[in-house]
Structure formats: structure tokens, C-alpha cells
N, C-alpha and C positions, 0 to 999 in steps of 0.2 A: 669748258672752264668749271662748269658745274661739279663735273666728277672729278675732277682735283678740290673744290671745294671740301667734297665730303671725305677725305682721305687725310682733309686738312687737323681736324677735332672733332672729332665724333662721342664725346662725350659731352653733355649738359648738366652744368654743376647744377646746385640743389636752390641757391638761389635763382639762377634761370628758369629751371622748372618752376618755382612756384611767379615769377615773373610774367611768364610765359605761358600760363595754366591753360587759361581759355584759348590760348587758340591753338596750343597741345592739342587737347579736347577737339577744336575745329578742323581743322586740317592736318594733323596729326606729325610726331616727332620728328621723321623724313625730312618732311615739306619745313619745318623750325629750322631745324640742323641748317639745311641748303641757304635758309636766309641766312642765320649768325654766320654763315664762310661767306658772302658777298658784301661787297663794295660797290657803292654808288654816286656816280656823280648827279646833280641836281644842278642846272643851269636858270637864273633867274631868283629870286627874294621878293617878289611879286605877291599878290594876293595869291593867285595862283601856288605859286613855288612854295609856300608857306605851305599851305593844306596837304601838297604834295610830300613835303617836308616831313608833316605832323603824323602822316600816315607810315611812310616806314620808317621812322624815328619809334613810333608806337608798337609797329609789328615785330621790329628787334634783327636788322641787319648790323652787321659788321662795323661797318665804317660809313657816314655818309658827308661828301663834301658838298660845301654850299658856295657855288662861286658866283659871284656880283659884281660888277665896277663901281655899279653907278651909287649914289652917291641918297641917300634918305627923303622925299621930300612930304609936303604935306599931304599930295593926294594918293603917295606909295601908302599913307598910315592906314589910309580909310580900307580898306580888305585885307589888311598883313596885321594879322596877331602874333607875330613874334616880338616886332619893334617896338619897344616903349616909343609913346610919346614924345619922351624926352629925347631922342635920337637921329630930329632933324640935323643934317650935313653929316652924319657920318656914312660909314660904307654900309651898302644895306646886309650883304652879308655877314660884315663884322656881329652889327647892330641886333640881328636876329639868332647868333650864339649861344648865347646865353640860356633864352627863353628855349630852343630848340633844344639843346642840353638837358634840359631841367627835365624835358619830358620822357627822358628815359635814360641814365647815367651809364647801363652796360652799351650803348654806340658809343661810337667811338665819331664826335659830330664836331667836324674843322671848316673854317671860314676862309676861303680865296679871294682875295680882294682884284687880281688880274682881267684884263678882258681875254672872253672867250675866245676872240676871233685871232689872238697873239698867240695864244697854244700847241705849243709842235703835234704835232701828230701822238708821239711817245708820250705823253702826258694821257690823252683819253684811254692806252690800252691799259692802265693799271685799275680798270673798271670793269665790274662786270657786267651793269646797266648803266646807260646815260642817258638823263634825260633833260631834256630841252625845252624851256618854255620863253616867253619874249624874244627869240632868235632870228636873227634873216631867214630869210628861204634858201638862201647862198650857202649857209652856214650849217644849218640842220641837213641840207644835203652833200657837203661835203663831208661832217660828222658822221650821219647815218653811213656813207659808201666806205669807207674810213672803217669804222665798228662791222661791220658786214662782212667785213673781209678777215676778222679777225673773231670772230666768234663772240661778238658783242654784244647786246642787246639794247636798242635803242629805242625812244619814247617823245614823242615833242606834244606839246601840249601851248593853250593858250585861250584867252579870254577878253572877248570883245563885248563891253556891255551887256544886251542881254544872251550873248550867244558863245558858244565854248568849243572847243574841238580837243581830241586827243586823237594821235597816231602811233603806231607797235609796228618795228622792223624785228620778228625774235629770227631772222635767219632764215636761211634755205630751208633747214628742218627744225622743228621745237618738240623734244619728248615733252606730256607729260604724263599721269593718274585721275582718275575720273573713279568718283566713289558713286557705284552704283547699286540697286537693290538685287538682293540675293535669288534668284530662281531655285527653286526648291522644288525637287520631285514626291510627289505624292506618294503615299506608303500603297504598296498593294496591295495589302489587307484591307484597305480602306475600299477598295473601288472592289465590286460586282461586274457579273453577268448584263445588265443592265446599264450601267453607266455609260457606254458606247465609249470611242476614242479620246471626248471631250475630258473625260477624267485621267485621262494617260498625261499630259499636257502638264507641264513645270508651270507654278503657283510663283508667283513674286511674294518675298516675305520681307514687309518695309523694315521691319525690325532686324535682318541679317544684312548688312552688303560686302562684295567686296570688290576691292582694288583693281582696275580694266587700265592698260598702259594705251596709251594711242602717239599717234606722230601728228601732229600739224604741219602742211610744209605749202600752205597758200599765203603765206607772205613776202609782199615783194620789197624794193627799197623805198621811199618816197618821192625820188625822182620819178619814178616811173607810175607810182600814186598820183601825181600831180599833173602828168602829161600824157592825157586820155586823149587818145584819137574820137574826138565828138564827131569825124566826120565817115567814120567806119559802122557800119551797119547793127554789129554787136552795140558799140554804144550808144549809139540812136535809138536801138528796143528798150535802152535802161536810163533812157533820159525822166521819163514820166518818174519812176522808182525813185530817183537821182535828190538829196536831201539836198534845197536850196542852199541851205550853209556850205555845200562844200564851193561853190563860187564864191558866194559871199570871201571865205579862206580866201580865195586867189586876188580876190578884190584887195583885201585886207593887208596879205604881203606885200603885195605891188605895193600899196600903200607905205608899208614901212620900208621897203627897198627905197624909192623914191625920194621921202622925207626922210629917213631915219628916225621915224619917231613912230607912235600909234597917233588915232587921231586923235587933239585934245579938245575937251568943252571948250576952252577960254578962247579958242577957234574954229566953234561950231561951223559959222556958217560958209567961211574961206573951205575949212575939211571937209562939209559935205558937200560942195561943189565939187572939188576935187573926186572925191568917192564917186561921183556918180559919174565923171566923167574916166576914172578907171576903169569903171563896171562897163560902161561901154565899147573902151579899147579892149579890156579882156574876154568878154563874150562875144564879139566880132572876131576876136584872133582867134578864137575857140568856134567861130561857126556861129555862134547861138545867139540868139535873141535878146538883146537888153531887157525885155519884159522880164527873165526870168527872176531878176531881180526888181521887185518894186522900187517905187520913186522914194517911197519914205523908208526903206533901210538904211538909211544914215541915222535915221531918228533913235536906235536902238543898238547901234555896235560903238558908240566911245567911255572910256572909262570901264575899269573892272568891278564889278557887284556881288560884292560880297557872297551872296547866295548863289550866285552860279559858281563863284571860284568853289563852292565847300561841295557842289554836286558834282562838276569836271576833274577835280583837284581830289574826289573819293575816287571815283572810276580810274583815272589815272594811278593813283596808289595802289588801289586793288588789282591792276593788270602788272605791273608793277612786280608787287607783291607774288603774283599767280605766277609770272614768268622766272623769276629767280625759286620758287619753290617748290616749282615743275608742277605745280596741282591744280588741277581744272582745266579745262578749253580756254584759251586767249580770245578777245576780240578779235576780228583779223577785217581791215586792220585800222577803219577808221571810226570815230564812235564824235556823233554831233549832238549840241545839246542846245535846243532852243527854248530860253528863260521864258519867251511871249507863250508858250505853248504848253510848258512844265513841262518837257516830255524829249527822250533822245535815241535814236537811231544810231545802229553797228548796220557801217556798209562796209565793201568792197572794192577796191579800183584797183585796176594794174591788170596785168597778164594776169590769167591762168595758169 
């Protein structure tokens, strides 16, 4: 879809170029082009979903849609700087328009007030990335198998207190460009009798690079992200490696499957009973040990915090961003962010 994108307008008027200066300059006109021809859905108006928002709102895609159901409330205000204040009971999507607009007027930024889960099929393929935050596990993998099959690029993202995760489905294959330093062979005038072989030997010269095209093709769907045979040998070697968060993740949906909700403060201590006796069912169904999870992780996954939404909600944008403008290497394909720790891990799961 990419390369009908660029077939689409290939010229950048002169207000875009200077719109667009600095990241001309950063990742160069190509990699611009390929964003202004894409379209994007953004599922969620969450702390989250905002930052996600604000990043390719900023970078300068096409079109970006914002669809939400639910409805404003007070503790949605506390990490979403899009919403005024004033906008308890409306739709969060509607609500967050405005502010989302403002920040960059060449997108083209519309508000869905519909639930995700009512959406035919033919609705997500007029996309060329979707991404997903607050969603079932039901639904982001009907989504993701859905987009996959159609040349789609899909993203699910989300934030548990102090802990965050993002996932990237870019397809069987993903081109993209990788700007590397120039090798440069040395003049042989310069080198002697004396020099030996060592002087024959290409100089890296940080100040020239150029353009290296590569293929990524190690990403799988999230179904298959998510249903690791723990009890096969391969993954047994990579249990130690294995970043706690990603159960904690399974903990977490089960959770929302369950309830339909995240867990809430105002019922601490009913939800972390529960949590913990999830983590159990799920690491047993899994083989594995309840220890892996500690007893006091409940203490630190409810409610979204603002500061982990703006670290999860950049990495998200910026993969984002890298997969619609084909430049650079992707995450592949899952990226966890633990707030207790400061600190985030890019792993692996699925086939080879």
C-alpha cells in the first residue's frame, strides 16, 4: 500500500516543507512523502491514545482517525491532555478533536464516536496502520489476523500503572532504509611500502553515509505472540531472558476479558484479589510458576500514569512512524516498559 501511497502526490508544497523542516532534515523527504499518503486509525482517547495521538498528529500523516465510545470521566482527565476539563460526559473522542487538530492543521484529524467491536471488517482496510490501545485480547487479535491478511500494519499498545507494553504486526515482510556511515577507501598515494595490508582496508567516514535497503520478515501475528509453548524446550532456554511484564500482559487481559473493565483504585482490594488469583490460573495454564509473578504486583499495575503514558505512547509513535516511512529497523515485535525500573526491553515471541 506503501507504493501506491507514493504514486499518490509526490510533490510537497512549500508550506509543508517548511512545516516539516526538521524532520526533512532527519529522516529525509522519501521517508515525509510516505507519511503525508498514509492513513491511520488510533483506537482508544486514553492517556495513552492521546500521546500516541500527539506524535503522528506532529510527524504529519494524512489522515488520522480517533475512535472512542466511552464516554469522558474524571479519572480519563488525569493522563489525556487533549480533553478540556470541561468535558466531563462527553465522548472522549469527540472531546479530544479539537486539541488534536490544533496541533497540526495540514492532518486531516476526525472523531468516531462508534464501538470498535461493531465495525465490519471493510471499515479497518481503508487504513494503512491500526493501532490499538485499551482493547480485548479478542479483538486486537481478530483485528491484527484481519490487517495481516491485507497488507496492514497493525500496533496495540497499553498502560497499567506503572508498567506499559507495545506490540508491531508490519507483515510477513517490512522493506525498509537504514542510513549508515560511508566506507571510504583510502587513496594510494597515501599508503607505502611499509604500511602492510592494514592501510589497504576501507576507513568509515562519519561525515558521508549512505542509504542500505534491508527486509525485515521476523514478525508474526499476536496470536501467536501470545501463545508460547512454555512447555517446549526452546522456550524453557528463554524463560530466564523472558521480561516479567509479558505475563504480567496475560494477567492483565484475562483481567479485562473477565470484567470488562481495567482494574479500578476505588476497588483496590476486591481487584487485587482477583489479580492474583488470575496470575495463578494463568501461570499454571502456562506450566509456570506463580512466583514468577510477585505477591505485591497488584500494588503497581492500576490506573494510567501519566509518565509512563508519554515513554510507551513515544516508542509507540516512533514505530509507528518508522513503519509507515519505511526508515529504520522496527522493534520486532514486542517492546515492555517498567515505570519501578525506568528502564524497557524489545523482545521476541512467536515462531521463527
Amino acid at each position: 500500500m506503501i507504493d501506491m501511497i507514493e504514486k499518490e502526490d509526490s510533490i510537497i508544497s512549500e508550506e509543508e516543507a517548511a512545516q516539516y523542516d526538521r524532520q526533512i532534515r532527519l529522516w529525509g523527504l522519501d521517508a515525509q512523502k510516505r507519511l503525508r499518503g498514509s492513513r491511520v486509525l488510533l483506537v482508544g482517547l486514553r492517556g495513552l491514545g492521546a500521546e500516541v495521538a500527539k506524535n503522528l498528529i506532529l510527524a504529519g500523516v494524512k489522515g488520522l482517525t480517533l475512535l472512542d465510545h466511552e464516554q469522558v470521566t474524571e479519572e480519563s482527565c488525569r493522563a489525556q491532555f487533549l480533553i478540556p476539563v470541561s468535558a466531563q460526559g462527553q465522548n472522549r473522542a469527540q472531546a479530544s478533536l479539537e486539541r488534536a487538530q490544533y496541533l497540526n492543521p495540514m492532518v486531516a484529524v476526525k472523531a468516531d464516536t462508534d464501538r470498535v467491536e461493531e465495525k465490519p471488517d471493510e471499515f479497518f482496510l481503508q487504513f494503512d496502520a491500526v493501532c490499538l490501545t485499551g482493547c480485548s485480547r479478542d479483538l486486537m487479535i481478530r483485528v491484527d489476523q484481519l490487517c495481516s491478511q491485507n497488507n496492514i500494519k497493525v500496533f496495540c499498545g497499553d498502560v497499567f500503572g506503572y508498567h506499559g507494553y507495545m506490540f508491531s504486526d508490519l507483515g510477513l515482510e517490512h522493506n525498509y532504509v537504514e542510513e549508515k556511515p560511508k566506507a571510504v577507501k583510502p587513496k594510494t598515494e597515501e599508503s607505502n611500502e611499509h604500511d602492510g595490508p592494514e592501510a589497504k582496508k576501507p576507513k568509515v567516514d562519519p561525515s558521508e553515509t549512505t542509504m542500505i535497503k534491508k527486509v525485515n520478515v521476523d514478525f508474526c501475528c499476536l496470536k501467536d505472540a501470545l501463545e508460547v509453548d512454555w512447555t517446549s524446550e526452546k522456550a524453557k532456554s528463554s524463560l530466564k531472558r523472558t521480561p516479567v511484564d509479558y505475563f504480567l500482559l496475560h494477567v492483565l487481559l484475562k483481567f479485562r476479558t473477565d470484567k470488562g473493565r481495567d482494574p479500578n483504585p476505588e476497588s483496590f482490594a476486591e481487584d487485587s484479589t482477583l489479580l492474583r488469583q488470575i496470575r495463578d490460573d494463568v501461570l499454571e495454564a502456562m506450566t509456570l510458576s506463580s512466583e514468577l509473578l510477585p505477591h505485591d504486583f497488584v500494588s503497581y499495575c492500576f490506573s494510567e500514569m501519566a509518565p509512563v503514558c508519554a515513554v510507551v505512547g513515544g516508542v509507540l509513535g516512533q514505530e509507528v512512524v518508522k513503519a509507515l516511512s519505511q526508515r529504520d529497523a522496527p522493534h520486532r515485535n514486542f517492546f515492555f516498559f517498567d515505570g519501578m525500573k525506568g528502564s524497557g526491553v524489545v523482545d521476541y515471541f512467536g515462531p521463527n
